[in-house]
N, C-alpha and C positions, 0 to 999 in steps of 0.2 A: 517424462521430460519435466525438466521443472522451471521455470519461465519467473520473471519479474515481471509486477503487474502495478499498474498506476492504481495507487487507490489518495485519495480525497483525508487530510485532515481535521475531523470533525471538532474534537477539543484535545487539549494536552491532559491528561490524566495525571499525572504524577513526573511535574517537570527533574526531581530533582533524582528521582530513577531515569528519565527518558524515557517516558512511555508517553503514548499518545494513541488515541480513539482513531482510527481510520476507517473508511468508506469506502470497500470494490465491487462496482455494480451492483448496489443493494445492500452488501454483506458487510457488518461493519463489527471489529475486529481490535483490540488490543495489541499494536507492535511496541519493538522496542526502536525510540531514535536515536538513539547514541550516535550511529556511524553518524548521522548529522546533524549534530548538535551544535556544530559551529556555524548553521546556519539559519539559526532564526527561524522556527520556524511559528505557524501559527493555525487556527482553524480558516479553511479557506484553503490551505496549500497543499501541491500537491506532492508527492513522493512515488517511488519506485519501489514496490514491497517486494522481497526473497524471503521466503523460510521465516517469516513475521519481523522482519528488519526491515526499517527506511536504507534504502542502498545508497539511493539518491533522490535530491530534490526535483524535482522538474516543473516548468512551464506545465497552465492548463492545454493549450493547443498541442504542445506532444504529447500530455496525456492522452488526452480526446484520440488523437490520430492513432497512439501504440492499443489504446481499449480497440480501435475500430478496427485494425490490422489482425490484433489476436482473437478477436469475435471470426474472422473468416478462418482463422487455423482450425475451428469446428474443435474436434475432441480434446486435443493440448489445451484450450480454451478453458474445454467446459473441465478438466484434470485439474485445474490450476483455479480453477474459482472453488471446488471440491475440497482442492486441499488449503485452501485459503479459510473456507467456511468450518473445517474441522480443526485447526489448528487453536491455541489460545496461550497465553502466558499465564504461568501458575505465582 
């Protein structure tokens, strides 16, 4: 199963690629943010990571609630923080 996960904008890396440092539960990761680059974004915010894509932006309180919803999904959970931690942009 493969799930979209809130992860935390640490720093922008390489704005004029859309890359950006993110942060999910620990694990902090290299996406790309193109799909939202019309929104501003910045360290502090939070996003919606797929397959190392920002999908979407989101409020900290949906994030907070969707981490605390997919923490009780138990294995999809722990599949998706796995494959978050082994992925990386070359």
């Amino acid at each position: 199963m493969c799930l979209g996960i809130p992860g935390q904008v640490v720093e922008i890396v390489d704005a004029g690629q859309h890359l950006a440092k993110v942060d999910v539960s620990g694990l902090r990761r290299v996406i790309s943010v193109r799909l939202v680059a019309d929104q501003s974004l910045g360290a502090g915010d939070w996003v919606l990571v797929h397959v190392g894509f920002a999908m979407a932006k989101i409020d900290e309180t949906e994030a907070r609630l969707t981490l605390a919803a997919m923490e009780k999904l138990g294995q999809a959970y722990l599949d998706e923080i796995e494959a978050f931690d082994s992925s990386a942009i070359a």
